[in-house]
C-alpha positions as CSV (number, residue, x, y, z in Angstrom):
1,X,0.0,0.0,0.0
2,X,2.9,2.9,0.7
3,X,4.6,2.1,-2.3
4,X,1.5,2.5,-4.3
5,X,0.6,5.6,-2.2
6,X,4.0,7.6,-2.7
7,X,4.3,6.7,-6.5
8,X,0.8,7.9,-6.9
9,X,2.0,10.5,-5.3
10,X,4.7,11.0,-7.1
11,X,2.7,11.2,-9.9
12,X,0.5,13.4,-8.9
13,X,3.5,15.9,-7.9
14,X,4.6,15.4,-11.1
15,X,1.6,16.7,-12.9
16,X,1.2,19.0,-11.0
17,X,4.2,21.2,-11.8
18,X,3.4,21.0,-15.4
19,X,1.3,22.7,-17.7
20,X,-2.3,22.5,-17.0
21,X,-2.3,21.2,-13.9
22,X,0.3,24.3,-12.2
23,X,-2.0,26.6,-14.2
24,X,-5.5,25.0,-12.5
25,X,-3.5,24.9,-9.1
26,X,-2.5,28.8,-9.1
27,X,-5.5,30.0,-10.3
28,X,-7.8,27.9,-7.7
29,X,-5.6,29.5,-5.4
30,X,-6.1,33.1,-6.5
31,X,-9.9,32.3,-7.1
32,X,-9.7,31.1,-3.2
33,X,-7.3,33.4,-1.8
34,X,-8.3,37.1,-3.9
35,X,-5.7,39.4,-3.0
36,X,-3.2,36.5,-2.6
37,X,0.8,37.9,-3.0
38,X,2.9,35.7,-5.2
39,X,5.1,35.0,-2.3
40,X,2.3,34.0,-0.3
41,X,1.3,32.0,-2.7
42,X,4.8,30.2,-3.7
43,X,4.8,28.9,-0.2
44,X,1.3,28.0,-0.5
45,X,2.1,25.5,-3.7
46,X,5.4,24.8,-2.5
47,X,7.1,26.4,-5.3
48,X,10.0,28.9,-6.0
49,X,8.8,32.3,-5.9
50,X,10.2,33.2,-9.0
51,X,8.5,30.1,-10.6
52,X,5.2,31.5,-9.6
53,X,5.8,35.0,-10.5
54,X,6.3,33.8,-14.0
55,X,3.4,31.4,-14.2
56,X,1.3,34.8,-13.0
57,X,2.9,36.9,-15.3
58,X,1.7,34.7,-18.1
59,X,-1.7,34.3,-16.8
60,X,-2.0,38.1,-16.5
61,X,-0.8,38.2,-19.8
62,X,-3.8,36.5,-21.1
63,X,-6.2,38.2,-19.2
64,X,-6.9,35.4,-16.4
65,X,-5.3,37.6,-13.3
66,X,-4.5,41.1,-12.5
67,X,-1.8,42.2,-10.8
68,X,-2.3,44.9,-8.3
69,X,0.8,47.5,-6.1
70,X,-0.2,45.9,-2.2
71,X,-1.9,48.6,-0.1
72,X,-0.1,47.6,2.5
73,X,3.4,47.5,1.0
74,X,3.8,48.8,-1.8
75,X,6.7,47.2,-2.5
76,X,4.7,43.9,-3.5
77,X,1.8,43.1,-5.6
78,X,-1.5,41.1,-4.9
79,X,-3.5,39.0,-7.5
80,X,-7.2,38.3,-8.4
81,X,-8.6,36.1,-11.0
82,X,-10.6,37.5,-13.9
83,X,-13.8,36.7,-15.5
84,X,-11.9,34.7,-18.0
85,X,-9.5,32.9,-15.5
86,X,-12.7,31.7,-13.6
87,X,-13.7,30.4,-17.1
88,X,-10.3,29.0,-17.8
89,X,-10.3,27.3,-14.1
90,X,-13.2,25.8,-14.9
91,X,-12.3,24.5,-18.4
92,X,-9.2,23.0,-17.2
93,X,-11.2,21.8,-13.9
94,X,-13.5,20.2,-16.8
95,X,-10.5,18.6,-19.0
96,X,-8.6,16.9,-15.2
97,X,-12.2,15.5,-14.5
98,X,-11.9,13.6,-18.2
99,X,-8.3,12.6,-17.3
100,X,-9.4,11.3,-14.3
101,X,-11.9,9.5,-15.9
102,X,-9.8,7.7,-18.6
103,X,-7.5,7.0,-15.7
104,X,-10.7,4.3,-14.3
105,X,-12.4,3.7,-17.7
106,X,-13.4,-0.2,-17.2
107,X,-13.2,0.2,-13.6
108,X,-16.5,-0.9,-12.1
109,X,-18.4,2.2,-10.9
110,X,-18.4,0.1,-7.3
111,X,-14.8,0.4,-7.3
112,X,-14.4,4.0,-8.3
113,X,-17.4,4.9,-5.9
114,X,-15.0,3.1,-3.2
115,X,-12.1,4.7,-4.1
116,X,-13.3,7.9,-3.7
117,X,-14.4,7.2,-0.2
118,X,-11.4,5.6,1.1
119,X,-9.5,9.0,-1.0
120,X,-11.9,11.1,1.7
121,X,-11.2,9.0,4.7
122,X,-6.8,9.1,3.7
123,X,-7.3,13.2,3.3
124,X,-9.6,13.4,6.8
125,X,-7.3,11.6,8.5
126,X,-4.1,13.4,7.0
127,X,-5.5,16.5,7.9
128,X,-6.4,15.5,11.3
129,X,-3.1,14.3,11.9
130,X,-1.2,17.2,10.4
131,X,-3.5,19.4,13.2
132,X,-2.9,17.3,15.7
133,X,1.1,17.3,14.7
134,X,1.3,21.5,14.4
């Protein structure tokens, strides 16, 4: 079960600092998070700041994000998604569903029904266990 676990992870990881799926990831957090600082937000995804600042650069580039001077220090810059980058969050929310499901097509809909509840029960108990740990 852990090796399956960590290279599912791994995986996941993977993915998730490429393309689409760092896209989808920064712009759920700046739908989530309006206001959010690129810094702030770097330590969020467990990136690089500079990594981030780039990946928002291009999304304000095409007109998903804007990029604000901070109030509060003006030194710094806060971000909010767009009409269009709610679209594109949900386009791309729309195309990792349909990867998702190619990833179980032929499963029986018992075992991806149990899958998903033993995914809730693993993230309940993570997150109970990382307050419990803080």
């Amino acid at each position: 079960m852990a090796v399956a676990l960590f290279t599912l992870f791994g995986h996941i990881q993977r993915a998730g600092r490429k393309g689409n799926a760092a896209t989808a990831a920064l712009l759920r957090l700046i739908a989530e998070r309006i206001g959010i600082r690129p810094s702030e937000a770097a330590l969020e995804l467990g990136l690089h700041q500079s990594t981030v600042t780039r990946q928002a650069q291009a999304l304000e580039a095409a007109g998903f994000v804007t990029s604000e001077v901070d109030e509060n220090d003006r030194r710094a810059s806060t971000l909010s998604i767009t009409p269009a980058g709610r679209r594109e969050l949900a386009r791309l929310g729309e195309d990792g569903l349909a990867t998702f499901v190619s990833f179980v097509d032929g499963w029986k809909r018992d075992d991806v029904r149990s899958l998903g509840q033993l995914l809730e029960q693993l993230t309940t108990t993570l997150a109970e266990t990382k307050q419990r740990d803080a």
